[in-house]
One Martini backbone bead per residue (centre of mass of N, CA, C, O) as a GRO file, in nm:
protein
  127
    1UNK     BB    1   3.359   9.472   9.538
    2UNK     BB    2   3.297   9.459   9.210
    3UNK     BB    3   3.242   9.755   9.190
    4UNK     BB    4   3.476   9.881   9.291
    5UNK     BB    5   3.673   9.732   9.065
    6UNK     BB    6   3.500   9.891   8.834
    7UNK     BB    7   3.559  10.165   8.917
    8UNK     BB    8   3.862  10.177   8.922
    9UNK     BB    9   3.880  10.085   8.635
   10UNK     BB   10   3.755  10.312   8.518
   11UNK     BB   11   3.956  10.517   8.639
   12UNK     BB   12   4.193  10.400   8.466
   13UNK     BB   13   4.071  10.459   8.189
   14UNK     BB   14   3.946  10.731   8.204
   15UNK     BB   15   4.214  10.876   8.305
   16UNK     BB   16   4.441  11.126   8.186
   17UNK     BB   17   4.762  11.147   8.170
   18UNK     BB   18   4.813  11.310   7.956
   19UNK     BB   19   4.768  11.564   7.732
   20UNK     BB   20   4.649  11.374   7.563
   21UNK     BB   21   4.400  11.100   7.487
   22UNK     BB   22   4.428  11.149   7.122
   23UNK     BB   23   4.719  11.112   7.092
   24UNK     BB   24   4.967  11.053   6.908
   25UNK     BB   25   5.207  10.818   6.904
   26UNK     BB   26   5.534  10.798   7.038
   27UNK     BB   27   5.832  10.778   6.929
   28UNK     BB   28   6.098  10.630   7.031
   29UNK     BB   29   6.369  10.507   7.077
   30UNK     BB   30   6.554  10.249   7.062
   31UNK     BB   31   6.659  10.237   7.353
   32UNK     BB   32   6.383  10.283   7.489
   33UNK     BB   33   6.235  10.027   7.379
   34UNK     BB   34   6.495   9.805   7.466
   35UNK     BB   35   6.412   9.896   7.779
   36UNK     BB   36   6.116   9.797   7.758
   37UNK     BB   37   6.129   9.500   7.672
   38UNK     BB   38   6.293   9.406   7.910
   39UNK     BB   39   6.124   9.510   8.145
   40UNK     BB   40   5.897   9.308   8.033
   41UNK     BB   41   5.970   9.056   8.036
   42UNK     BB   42   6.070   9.052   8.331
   43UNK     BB   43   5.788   9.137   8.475
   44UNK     BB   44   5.517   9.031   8.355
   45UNK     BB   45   5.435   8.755   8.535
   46UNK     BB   46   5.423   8.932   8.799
   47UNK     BB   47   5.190   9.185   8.692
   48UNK     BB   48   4.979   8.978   8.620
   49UNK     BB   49   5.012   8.911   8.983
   50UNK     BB   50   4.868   9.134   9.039
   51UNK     BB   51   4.703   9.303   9.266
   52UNK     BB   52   4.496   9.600   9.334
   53UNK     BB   53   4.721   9.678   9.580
   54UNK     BB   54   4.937   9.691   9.445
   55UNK     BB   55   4.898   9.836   9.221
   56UNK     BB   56   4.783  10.086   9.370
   57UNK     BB   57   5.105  10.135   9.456
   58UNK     BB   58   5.243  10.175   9.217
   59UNK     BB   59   5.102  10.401   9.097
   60UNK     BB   60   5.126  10.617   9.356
   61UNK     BB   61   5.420  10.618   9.358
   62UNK     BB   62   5.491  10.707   9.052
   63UNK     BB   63   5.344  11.014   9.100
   64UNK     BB   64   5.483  11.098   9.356
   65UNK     BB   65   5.768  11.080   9.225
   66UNK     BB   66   5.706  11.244   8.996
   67UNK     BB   67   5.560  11.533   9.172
   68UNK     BB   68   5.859  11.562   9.298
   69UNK     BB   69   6.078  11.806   9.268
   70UNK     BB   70   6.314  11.644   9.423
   71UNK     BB   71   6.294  11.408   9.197
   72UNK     BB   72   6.472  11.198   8.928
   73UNK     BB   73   6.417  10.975   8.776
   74UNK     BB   74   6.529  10.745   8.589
   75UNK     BB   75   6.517  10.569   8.332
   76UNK     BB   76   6.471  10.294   8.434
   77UNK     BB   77   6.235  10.392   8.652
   78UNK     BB   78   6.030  10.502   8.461
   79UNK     BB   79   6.014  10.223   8.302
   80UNK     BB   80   5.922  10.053   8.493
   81UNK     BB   81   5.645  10.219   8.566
   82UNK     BB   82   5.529  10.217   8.255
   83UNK     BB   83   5.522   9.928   8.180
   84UNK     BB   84   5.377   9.803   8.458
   85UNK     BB   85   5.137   9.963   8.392
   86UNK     BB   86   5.080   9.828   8.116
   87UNK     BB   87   5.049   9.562   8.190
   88UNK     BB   88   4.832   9.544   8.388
   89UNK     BB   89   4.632   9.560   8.131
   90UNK     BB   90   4.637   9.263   8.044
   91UNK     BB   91   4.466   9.170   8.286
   92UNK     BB   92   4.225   9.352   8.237
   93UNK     BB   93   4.154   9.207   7.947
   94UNK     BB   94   4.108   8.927   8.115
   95UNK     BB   95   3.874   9.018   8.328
   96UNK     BB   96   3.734   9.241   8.099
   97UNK     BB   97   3.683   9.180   7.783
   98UNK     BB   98   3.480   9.435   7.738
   99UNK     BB   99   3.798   9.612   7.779
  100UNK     BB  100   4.017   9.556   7.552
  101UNK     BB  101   4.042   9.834   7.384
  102UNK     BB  102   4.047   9.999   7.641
  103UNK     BB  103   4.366   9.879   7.733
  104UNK     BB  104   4.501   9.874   7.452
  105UNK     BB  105   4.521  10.191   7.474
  106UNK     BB  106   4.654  10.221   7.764
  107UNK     BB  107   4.892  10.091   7.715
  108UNK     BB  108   5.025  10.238   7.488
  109UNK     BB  109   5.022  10.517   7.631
  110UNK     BB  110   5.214  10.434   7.841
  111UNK     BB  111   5.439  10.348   7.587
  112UNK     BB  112   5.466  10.619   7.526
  113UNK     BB  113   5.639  10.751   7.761
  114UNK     BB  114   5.864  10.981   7.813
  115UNK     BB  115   6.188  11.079   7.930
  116UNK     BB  116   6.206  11.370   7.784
  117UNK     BB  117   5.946  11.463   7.876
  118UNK     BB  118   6.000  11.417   8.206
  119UNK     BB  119   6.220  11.641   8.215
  120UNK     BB  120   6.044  11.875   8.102
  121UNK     BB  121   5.883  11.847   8.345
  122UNK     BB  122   6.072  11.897   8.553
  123UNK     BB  123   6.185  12.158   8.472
  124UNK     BB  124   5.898  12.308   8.509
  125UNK     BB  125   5.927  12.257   8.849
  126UNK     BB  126   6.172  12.472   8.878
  127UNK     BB  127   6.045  12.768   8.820
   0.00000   0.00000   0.00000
């Protein structure tokens, strides 16, 4: 069981999910930031005491949803995904002490997430 544990977490932090995994940090607008910082605040709590059959629930249903041709998440539908996700990064960094600098990338990249990227995203697979 914590063999799969350390498998799941290392395919978590180690598949690139953006477009280049050595990318510098893209800046928010403002109105961004204080939307993730708000839905972090209020989520932090829960997502530290997911599990991970929570958090792999929360991930591919964002993937799923991210992914449907059919779908555009809202602005905070999008931020609450990729917050989320990022939070639960914090929970691995005490989990696994030995990855906390890679966590803490994975958090940033994570928190970097555009949503006018993912807009952009969504319009080329219109085509």
């Amino acid at each position: 069981m914590r063999r799969l544990l350390k498998l799941i977490l290392f395919l978590f932090l180690i598949i690139p999910i953006s477009n280049s995994m050595y990318a510098q940090s893209k800046k928010l607008s403002i109105d961004d930031q204080l939307l993730q910082d708000s839905i972090y605040k209020s989520n932090k709590k829960k997502v530290l005491n997911f599990s991970m059959k929570e958090f792999d629930a929360l991930f591919f249903e964002y993937f799923k949803r991210k992914n449907d041709a059919d779908i555009i998440l809202t602005k905070t539908e999008f931020y609450n995904y990729t917050v989320q996700i990022a939070t639960f990064s914090d929970r691995l960094a005490k989990l696994y002490p030995e990855q906390k600098e890679v966590a803490a990338k994975n958090k940033e990249q994570w928190l970097s997430e555009s949503y006018e990227e993912y807009l952009q995203f969504k319009a080329s697979q219109k085509k």
